[in-house]
C-alpha positions in Angstrom: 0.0 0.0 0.0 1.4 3.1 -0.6 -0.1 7.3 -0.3 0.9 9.7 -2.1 0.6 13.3 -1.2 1.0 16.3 -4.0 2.3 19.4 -3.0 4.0 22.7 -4.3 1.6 23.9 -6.5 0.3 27.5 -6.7 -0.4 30.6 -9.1 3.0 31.6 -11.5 3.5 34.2 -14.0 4.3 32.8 -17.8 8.2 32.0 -18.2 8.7 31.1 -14.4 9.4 27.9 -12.9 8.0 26.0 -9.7 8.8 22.1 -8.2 6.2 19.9 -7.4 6.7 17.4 -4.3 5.1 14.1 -4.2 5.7 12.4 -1.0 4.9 8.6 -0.2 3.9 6.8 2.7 4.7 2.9 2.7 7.8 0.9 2.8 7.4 -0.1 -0.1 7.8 3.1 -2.4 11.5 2.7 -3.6 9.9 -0.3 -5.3 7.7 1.6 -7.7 7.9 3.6 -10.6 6.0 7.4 -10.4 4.1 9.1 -12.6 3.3 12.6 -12.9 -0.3 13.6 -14.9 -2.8 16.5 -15.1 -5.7 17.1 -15.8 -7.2 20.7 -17.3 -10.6 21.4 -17.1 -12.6 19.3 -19.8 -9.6 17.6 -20.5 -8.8 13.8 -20.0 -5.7 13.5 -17.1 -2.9 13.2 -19.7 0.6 12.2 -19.1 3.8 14.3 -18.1 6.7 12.6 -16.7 7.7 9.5 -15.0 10.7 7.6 -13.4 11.6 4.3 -12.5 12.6 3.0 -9.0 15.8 3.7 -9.3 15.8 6.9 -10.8 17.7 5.6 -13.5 15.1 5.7 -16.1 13.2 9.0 -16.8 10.3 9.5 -20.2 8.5 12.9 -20.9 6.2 14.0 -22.5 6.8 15.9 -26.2 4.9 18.9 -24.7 7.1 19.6 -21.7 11.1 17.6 -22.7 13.2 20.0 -22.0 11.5 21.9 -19.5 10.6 19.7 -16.9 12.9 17.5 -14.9 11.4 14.2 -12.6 13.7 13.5 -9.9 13.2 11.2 -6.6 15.0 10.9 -3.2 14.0 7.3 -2.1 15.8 8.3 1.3 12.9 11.0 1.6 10.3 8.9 0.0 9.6 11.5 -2.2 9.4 12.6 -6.0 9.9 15.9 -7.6 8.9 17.6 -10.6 10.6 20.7 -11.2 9.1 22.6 -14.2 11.0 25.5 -15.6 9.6 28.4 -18.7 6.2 27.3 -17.9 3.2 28.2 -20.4 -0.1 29.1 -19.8 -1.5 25.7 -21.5 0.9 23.9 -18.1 -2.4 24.9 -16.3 -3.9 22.1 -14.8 -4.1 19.9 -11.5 -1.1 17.8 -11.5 -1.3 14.2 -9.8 1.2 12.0 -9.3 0.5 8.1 -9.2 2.3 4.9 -8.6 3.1 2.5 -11.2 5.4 -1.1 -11.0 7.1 0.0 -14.2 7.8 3.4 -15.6 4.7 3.7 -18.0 2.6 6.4 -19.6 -1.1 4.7 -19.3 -3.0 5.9 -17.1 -5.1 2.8 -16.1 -1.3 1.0 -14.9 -1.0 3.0 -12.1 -2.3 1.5 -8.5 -2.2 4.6 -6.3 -2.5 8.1 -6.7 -2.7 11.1 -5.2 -5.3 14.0 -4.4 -3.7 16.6 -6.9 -2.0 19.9 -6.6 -3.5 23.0 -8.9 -1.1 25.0 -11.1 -1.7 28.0 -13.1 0.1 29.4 -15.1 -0.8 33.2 -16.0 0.1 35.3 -19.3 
């Protein structure tokens, strides 16, 4: 069983940057592979980024490579996403789930979180 808790969003102007936490409860975290996704409003929850247990394997997303960087400290139990020159069309709740392989369909992951809002104003 593991809970994940999303944290770090907020309100930032166009071209700024802000790092999303996702923090895990469970002894088993450092055995799963996390996902980040979001959702905009009348959008389906669409893939961003991802990472393996290890943190040796990393996929994007076309729409943010190159801007945003997953990262995990399995010490702290916790996963970051720091997103840099963000865009008004980053707006969205993000969520970040729990996967056993580093994957970009949604329906693979067993846990997820509650979901932090970012917007992104122009």
């Amino acid at each position: 069983q593991v809970q994940l808790v999303e944290s770090g969003g907020g309100l930032v102007q166009a071209g700024g940057s802000l790092r999303l936490s996702c923090a895990a409860s469970g002894r088993t975290f450092s055995r799963y592979a996390i996902g980040w996704f979001r959702q905009a409003p009348g959008k389906e929850r669409e893939f961003v980024a991802a990472i393996s247990w290890s943190g040796g394997s990393t996929h994007y997303a076309d729409s943010v490579k190159g801007r945003f960087t997953i990262s995990r400290d399995n010490a702290k139990n916790t996963v970051y996403l720091q997103m840099n020159t963000l865009k008004p069309e980053d707006t969205a709740v993000y969520y970040c789930g729990a996967a056993g392989l580093v994957v970009i369909t949604r329906s693979l992951y067993d846990y997820w979180g509650q979901g932090t809002q970012v917007t992104v104003s122009s």
